[in-house]
Backbone as numpy.savetxt, mean C-alpha at the origin, in Angstrom:
# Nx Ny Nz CAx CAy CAz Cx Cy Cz
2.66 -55.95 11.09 3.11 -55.73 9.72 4.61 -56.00 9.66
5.03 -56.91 8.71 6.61 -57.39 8.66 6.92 -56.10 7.86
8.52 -56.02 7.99 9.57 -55.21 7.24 9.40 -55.33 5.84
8.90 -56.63 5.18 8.94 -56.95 3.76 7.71 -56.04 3.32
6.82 -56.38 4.42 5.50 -55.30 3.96 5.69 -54.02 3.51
6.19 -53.68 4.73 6.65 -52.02 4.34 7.35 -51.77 3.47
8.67 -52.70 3.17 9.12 -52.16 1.72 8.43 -52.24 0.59
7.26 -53.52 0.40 6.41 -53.63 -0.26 5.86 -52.22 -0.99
5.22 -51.61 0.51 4.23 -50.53 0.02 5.00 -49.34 -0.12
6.28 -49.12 0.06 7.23 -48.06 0.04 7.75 -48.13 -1.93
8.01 -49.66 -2.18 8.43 -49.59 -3.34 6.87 -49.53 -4.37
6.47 -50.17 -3.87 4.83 -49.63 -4.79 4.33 -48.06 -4.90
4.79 -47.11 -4.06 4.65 -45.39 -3.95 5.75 -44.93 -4.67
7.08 -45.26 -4.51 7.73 -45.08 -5.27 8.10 -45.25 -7.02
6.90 -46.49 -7.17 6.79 -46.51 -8.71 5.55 -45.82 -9.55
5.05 -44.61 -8.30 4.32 -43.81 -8.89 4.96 -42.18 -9.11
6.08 -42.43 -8.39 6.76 -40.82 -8.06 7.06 -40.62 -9.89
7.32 -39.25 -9.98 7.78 -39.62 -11.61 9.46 -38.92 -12.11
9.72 -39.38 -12.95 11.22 -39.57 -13.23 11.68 -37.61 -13.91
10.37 -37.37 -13.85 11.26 -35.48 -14.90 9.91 -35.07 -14.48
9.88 -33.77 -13.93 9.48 -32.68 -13.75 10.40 -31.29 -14.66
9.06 -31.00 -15.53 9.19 -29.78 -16.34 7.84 -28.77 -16.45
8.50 -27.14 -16.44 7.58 -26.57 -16.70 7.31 -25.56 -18.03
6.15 -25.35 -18.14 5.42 -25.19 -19.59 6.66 -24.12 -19.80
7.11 -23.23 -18.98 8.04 -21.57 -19.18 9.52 -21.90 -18.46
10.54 -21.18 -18.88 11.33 -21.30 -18.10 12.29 -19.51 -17.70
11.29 -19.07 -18.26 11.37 -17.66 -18.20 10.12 -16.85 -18.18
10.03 -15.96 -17.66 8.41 -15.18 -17.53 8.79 -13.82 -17.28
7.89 -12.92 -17.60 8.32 -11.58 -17.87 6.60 -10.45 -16.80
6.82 -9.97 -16.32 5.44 -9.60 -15.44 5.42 -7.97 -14.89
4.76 -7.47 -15.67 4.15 -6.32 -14.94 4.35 -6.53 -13.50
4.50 -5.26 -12.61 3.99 -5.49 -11.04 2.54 -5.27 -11.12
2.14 -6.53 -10.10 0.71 -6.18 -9.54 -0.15 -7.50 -10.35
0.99 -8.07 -11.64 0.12 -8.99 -12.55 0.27 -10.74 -12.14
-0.19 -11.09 -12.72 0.20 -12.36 -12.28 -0.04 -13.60 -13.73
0.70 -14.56 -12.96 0.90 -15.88 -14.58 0.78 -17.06 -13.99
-0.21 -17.78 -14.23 0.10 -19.13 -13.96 0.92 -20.42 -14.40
1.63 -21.03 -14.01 2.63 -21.79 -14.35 2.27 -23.13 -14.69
2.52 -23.75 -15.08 2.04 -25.55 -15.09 3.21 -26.69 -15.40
2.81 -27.60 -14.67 4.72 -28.50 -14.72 3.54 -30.18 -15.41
4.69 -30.41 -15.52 4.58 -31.80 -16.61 5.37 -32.95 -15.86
4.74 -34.04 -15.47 5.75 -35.60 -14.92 5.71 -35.91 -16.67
7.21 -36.97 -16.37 6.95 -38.68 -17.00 7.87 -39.43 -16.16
7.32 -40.28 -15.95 5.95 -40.94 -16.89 4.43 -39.78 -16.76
3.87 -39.50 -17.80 2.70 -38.81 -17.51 1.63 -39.24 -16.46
1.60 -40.55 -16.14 0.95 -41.11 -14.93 1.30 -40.91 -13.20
2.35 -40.10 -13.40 2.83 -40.16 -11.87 2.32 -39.99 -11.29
2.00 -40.04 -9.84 1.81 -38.63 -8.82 2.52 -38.32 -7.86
2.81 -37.01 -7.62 3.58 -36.76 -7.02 3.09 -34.89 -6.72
3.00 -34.64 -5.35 2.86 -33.16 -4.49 3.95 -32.10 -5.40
3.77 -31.31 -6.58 4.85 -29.98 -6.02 4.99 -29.13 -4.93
5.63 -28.45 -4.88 6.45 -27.66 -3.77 6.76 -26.28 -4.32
5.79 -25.29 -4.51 6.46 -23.81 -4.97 7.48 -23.20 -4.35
7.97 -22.40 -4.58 9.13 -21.86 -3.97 9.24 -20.43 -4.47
9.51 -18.96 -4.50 10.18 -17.92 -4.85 11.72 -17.29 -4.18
13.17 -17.36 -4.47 13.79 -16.89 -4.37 13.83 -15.31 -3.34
12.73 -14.53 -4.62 12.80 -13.37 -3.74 11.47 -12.86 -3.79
10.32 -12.97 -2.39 9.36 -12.65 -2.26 9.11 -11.19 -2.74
9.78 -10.27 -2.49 9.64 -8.95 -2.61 9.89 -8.28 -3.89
10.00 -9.54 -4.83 9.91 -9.66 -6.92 8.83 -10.15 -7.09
9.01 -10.95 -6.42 7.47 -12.31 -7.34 7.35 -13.55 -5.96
6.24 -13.19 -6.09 5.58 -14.62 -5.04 4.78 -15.23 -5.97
4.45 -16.84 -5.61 4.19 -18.06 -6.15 3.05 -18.82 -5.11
2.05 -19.19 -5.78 0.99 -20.25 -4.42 0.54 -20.84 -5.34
0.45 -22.27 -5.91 -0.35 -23.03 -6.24 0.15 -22.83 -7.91
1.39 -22.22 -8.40 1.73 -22.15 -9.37 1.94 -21.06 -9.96
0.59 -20.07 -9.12 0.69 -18.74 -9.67 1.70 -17.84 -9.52
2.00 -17.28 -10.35 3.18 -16.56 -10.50 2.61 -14.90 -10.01
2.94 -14.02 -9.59 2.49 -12.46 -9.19 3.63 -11.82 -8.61
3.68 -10.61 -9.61 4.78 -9.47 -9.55 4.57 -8.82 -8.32
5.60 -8.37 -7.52 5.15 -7.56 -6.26 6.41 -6.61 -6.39
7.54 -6.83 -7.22 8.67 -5.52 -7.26 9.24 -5.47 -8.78
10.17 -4.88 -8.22 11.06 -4.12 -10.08 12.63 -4.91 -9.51
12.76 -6.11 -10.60 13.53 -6.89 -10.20 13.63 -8.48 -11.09
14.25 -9.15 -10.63 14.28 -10.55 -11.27 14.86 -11.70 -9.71
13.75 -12.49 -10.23 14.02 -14.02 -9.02 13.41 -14.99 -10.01
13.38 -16.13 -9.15 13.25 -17.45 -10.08 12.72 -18.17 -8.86
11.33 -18.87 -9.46 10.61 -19.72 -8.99 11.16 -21.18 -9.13
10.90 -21.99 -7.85 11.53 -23.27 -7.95 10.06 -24.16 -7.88
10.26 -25.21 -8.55 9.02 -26.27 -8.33 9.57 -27.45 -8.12
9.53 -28.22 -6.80 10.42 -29.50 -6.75 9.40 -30.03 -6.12
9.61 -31.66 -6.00 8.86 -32.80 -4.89 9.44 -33.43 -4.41
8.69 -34.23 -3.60 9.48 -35.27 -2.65 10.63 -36.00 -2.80
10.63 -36.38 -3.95 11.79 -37.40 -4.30 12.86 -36.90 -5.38
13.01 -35.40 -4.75 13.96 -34.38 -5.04 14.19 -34.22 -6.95
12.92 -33.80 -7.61 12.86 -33.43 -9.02 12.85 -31.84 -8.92
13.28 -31.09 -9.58 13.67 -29.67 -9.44 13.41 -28.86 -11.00
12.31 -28.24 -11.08 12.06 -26.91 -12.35 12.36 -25.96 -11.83
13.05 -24.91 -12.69 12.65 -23.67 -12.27 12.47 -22.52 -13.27
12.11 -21.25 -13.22 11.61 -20.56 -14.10 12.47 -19.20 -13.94
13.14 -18.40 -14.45 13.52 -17.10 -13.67 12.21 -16.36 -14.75
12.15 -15.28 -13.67 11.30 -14.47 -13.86 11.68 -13.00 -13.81
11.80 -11.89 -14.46 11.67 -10.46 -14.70 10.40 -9.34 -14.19
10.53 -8.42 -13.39 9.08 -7.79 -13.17 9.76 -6.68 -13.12
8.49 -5.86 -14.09 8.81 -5.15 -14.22 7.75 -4.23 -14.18
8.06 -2.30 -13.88 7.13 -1.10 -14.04 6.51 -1.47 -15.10
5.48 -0.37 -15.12 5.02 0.20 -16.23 4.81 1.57 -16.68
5.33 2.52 -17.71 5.32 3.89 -17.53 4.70 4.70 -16.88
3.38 4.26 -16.77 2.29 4.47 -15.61 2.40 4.67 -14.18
2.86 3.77 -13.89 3.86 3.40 -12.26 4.75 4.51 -11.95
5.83 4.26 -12.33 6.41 5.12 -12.85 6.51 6.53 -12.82
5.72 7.16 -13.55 5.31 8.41 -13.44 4.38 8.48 -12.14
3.75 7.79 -11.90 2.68 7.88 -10.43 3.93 8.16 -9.17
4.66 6.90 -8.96 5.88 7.31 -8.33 6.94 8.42 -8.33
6.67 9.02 -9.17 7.98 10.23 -9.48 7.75 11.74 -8.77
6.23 11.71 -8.82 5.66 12.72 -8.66 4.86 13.37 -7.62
3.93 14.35 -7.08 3.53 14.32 -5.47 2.02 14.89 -5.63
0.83 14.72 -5.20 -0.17 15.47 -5.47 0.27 17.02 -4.76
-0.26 18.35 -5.07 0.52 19.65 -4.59 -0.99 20.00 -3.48
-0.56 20.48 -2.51 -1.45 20.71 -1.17 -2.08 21.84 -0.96
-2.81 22.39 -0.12 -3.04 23.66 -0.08 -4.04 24.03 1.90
-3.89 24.33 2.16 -4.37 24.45 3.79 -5.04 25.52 4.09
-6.51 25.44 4.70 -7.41 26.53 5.10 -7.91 26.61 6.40
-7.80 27.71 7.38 -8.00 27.43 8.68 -9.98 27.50 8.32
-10.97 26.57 8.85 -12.04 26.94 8.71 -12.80 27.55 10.09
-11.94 27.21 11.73 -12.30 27.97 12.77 -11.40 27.54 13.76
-11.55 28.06 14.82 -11.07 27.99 16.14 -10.02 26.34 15.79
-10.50 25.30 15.37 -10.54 24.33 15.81 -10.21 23.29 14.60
-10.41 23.77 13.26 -10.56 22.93 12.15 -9.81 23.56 11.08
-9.10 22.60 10.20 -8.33 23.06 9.21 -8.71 22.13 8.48
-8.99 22.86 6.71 -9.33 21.94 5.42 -8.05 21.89 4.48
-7.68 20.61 4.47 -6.38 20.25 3.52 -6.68 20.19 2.21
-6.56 20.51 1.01 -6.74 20.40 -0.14 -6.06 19.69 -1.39
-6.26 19.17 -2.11 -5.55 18.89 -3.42 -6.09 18.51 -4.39
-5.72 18.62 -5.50 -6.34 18.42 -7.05 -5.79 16.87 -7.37
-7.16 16.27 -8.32 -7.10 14.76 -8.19 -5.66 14.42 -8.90
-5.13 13.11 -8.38 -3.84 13.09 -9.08 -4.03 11.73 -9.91
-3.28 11.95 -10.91 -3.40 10.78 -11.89 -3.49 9.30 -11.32
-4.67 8.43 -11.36 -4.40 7.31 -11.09 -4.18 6.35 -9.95
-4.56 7.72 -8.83 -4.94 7.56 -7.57 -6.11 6.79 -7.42
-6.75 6.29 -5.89 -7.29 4.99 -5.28 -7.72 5.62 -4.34
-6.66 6.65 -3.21 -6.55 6.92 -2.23 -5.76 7.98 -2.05
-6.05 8.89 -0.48 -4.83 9.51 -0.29 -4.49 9.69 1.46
-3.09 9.58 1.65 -2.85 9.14 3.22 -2.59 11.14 3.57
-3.46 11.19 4.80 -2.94 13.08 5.17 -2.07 12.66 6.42
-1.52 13.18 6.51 -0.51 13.58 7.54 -0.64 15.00 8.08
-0.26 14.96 9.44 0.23 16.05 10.20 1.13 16.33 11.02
2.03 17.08 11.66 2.99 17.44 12.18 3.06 18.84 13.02
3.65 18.86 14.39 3.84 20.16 14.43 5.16 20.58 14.31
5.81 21.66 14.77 6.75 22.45 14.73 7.95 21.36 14.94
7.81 20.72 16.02 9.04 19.98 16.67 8.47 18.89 16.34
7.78 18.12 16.03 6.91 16.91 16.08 7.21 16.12 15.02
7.13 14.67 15.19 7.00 13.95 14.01 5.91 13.24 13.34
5.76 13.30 12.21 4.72 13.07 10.98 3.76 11.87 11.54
2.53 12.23 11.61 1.53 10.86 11.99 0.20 11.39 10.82
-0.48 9.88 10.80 -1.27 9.91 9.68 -2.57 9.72 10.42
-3.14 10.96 9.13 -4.58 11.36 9.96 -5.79 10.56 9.42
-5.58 10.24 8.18 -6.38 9.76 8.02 -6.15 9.09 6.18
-6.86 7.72 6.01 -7.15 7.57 4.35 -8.07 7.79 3.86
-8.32 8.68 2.85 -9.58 8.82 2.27 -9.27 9.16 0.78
-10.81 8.42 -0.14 -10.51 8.76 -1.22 -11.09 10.23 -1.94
-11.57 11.30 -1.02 -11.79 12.24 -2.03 -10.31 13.21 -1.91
-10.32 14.04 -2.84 -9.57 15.32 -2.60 -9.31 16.21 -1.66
-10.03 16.19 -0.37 -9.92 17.08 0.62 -10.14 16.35 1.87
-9.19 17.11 3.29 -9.62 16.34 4.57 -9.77 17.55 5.56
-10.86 17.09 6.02 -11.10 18.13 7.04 -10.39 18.07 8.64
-9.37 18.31 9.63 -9.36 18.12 10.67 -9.61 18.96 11.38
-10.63 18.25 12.31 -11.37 19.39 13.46 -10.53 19.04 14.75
-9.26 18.48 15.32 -8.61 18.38 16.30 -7.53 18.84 16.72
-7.63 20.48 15.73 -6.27 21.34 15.79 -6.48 22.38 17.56
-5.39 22.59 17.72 -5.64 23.04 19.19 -5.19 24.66 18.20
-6.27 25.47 18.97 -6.02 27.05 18.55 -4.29 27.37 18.71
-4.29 28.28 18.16 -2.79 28.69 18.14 -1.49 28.04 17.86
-1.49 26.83 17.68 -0.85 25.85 17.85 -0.66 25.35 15.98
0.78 25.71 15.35 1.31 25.61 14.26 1.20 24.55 13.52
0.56 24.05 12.90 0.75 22.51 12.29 1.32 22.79 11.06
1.74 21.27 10.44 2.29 21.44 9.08 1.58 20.10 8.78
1.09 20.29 7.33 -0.15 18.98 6.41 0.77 18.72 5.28
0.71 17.28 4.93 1.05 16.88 3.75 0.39 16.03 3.13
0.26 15.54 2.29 -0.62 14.11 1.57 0.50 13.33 0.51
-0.15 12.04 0.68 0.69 11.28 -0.66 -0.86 10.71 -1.03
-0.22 10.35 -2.53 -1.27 9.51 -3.06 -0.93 7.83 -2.95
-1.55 7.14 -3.51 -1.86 5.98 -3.57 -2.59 4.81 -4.16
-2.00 4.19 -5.09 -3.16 3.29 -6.27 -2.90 1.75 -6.22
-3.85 1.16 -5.98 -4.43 -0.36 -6.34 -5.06 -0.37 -7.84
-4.50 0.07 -8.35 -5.10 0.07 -9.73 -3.92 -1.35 -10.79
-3.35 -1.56 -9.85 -2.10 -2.48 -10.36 -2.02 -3.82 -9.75
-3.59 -4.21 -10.03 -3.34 -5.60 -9.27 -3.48 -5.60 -7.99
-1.82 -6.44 -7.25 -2.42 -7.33 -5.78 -1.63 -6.02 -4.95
-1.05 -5.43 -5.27 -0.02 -4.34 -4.23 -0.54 -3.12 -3.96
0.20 -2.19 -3.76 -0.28 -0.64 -3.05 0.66 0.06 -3.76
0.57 1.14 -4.63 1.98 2.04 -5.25 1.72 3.33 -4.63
2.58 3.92 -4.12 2.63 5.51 -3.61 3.53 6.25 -4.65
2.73 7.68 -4.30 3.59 8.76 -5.15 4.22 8.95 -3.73
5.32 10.36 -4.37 6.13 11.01 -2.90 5.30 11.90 -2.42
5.76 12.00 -1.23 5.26 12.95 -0.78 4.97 14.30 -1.05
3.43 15.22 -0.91 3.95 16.46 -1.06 4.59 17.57 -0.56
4.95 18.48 -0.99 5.55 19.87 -0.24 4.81 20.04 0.81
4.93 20.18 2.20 4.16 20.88 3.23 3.55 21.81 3.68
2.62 22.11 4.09 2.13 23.21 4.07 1.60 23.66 5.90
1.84 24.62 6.03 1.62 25.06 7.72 0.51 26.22 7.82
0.58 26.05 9.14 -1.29 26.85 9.14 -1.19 26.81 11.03
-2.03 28.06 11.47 -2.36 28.03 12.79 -3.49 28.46 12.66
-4.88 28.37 13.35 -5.81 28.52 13.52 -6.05 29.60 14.73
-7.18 30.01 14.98 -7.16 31.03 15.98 -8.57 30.99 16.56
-8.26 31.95 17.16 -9.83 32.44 17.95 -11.21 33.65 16.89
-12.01 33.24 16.75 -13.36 34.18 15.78 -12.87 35.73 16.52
-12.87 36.58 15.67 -12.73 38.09 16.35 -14.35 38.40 16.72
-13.88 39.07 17.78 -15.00 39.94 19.05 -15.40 41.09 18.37
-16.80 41.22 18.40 -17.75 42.28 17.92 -18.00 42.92 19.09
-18.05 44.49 19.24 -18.70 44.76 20.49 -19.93 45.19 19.92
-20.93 44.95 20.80 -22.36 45.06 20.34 -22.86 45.95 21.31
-22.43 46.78 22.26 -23.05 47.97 22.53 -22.20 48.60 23.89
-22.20 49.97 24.40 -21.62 50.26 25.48 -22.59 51.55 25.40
-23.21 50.95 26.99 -24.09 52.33 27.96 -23.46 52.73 29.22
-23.26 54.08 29.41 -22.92 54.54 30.58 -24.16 54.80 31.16
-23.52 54.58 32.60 -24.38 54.65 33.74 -23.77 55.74 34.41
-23.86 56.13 35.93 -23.11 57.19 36.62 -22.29 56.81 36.98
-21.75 55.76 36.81 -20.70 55.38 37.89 -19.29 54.06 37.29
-20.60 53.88 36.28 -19.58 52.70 35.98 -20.59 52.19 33.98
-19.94 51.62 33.36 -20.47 51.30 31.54 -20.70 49.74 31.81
-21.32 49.31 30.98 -21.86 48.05 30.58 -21.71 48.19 29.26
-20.53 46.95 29.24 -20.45 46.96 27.28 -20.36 45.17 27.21
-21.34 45.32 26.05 -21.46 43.69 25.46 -20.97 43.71 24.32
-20.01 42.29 24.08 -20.06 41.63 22.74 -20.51 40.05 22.32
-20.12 40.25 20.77 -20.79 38.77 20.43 -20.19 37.19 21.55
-20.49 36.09 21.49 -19.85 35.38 22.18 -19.12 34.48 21.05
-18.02 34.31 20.86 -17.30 33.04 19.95 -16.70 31.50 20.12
-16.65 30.99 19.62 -16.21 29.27 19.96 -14.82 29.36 20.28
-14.72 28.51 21.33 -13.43 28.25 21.67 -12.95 29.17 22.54
């Protein structure tokens, strides 16, 4: 293949690239969690030519294939360019919603029940707009690890060591907003030690010399 060739087929691709890239918005406004699709325009209207999405700041608004989707409380600007360096862009706004908002501000309130030797029931009343809720535990000196996600109101843990002080907390948590995860704060803590079942004595006979006394037997 000669050199003339190649410029040949280089200038023949090039008289398809197109001269203006524009898009339908040049501003967009977005709930978190929502999303907008974008659409760009060549002329010549015949072109073709690959865009190239782009977002400024992922952790506002991410972009794939045009789509626009809120992920923070903030403003960035989507870029759409191609090969032969044509450049749109859009700034974009995302924003709460009172909803959010209030979900974030606030904490579901806890409550802790030893149920034996071995098990403690965490409690809380449903919280607005929840999905989920993450429990945590802690001891005295210890730092916070998560026991578990679940979506009802209560968690049971049966892996408390007798005597041994814990402190429970919960947050909530909603997908009710689209593509993300929103947490409330945390709640107030609550502490609890568990123990041993109290001993029944169930009988004492003397003999001449020496008693035999029984009681119940308990877990743990």
């Amino acid at each position: 293949v000669s050199q003339w060739d190649v410029d040949d087929v280089l200038a023949e691709l090039e008289s398809y690239f197109p001269d203006s890239l524009t898009l339908n918005k040049n501003k967009l406004s977005l709930d978190i969690g929502k999303s907008e699709k974008l659409s760009h325009t060549f002329l010549p209207e015949k072109s073709l030519a690959t865009v190239f999405w782009s977002s400024d700041n992922n952790a506002v608004a991410t972009v794939k294939n045009g789509v626009v989707t809120g992920t923070g409380k903030g403003t960035t600007k989507i870029h759409a360019t191609t090969i032969n360096g044509l450049e749109a862009t859009c700034s974009v706004t995302v924003k709460e919603t009172p909803e959010m908002t209030a979900f974030k501000a606030s904490a579901p309130t806890i409550s802790v029940k030893a149920l034996s030797y071995n098990s403690v029931k965490a409690s809380w009343k449903s919280y607005k707009n929840a999905t989920s809720y993450d429990v945590y535990r802690r001891t005295a000196n210890g730092s916070w690890k998560k026991l578990k996600s679940v979506k009802s109101t209560s968690y049971t843990d049966e892996t408390a060591t007798t005597g041994t002080t814990y402190y429970y907390k919960v947050k909530a948590k909603s997908s009710k907003w689209g593509s993300i995860t929103i947490y409330s704060k945390d709640s107030s803590s609550k502490k609890i030690a568990t123990k041993l079942g109290q001993v029944t004595l169930k009988s004492v006979s003397a003999g001449k010399k020496c008693a035999t006394i029984k009681w119940n037997s308990i877990k743990g």
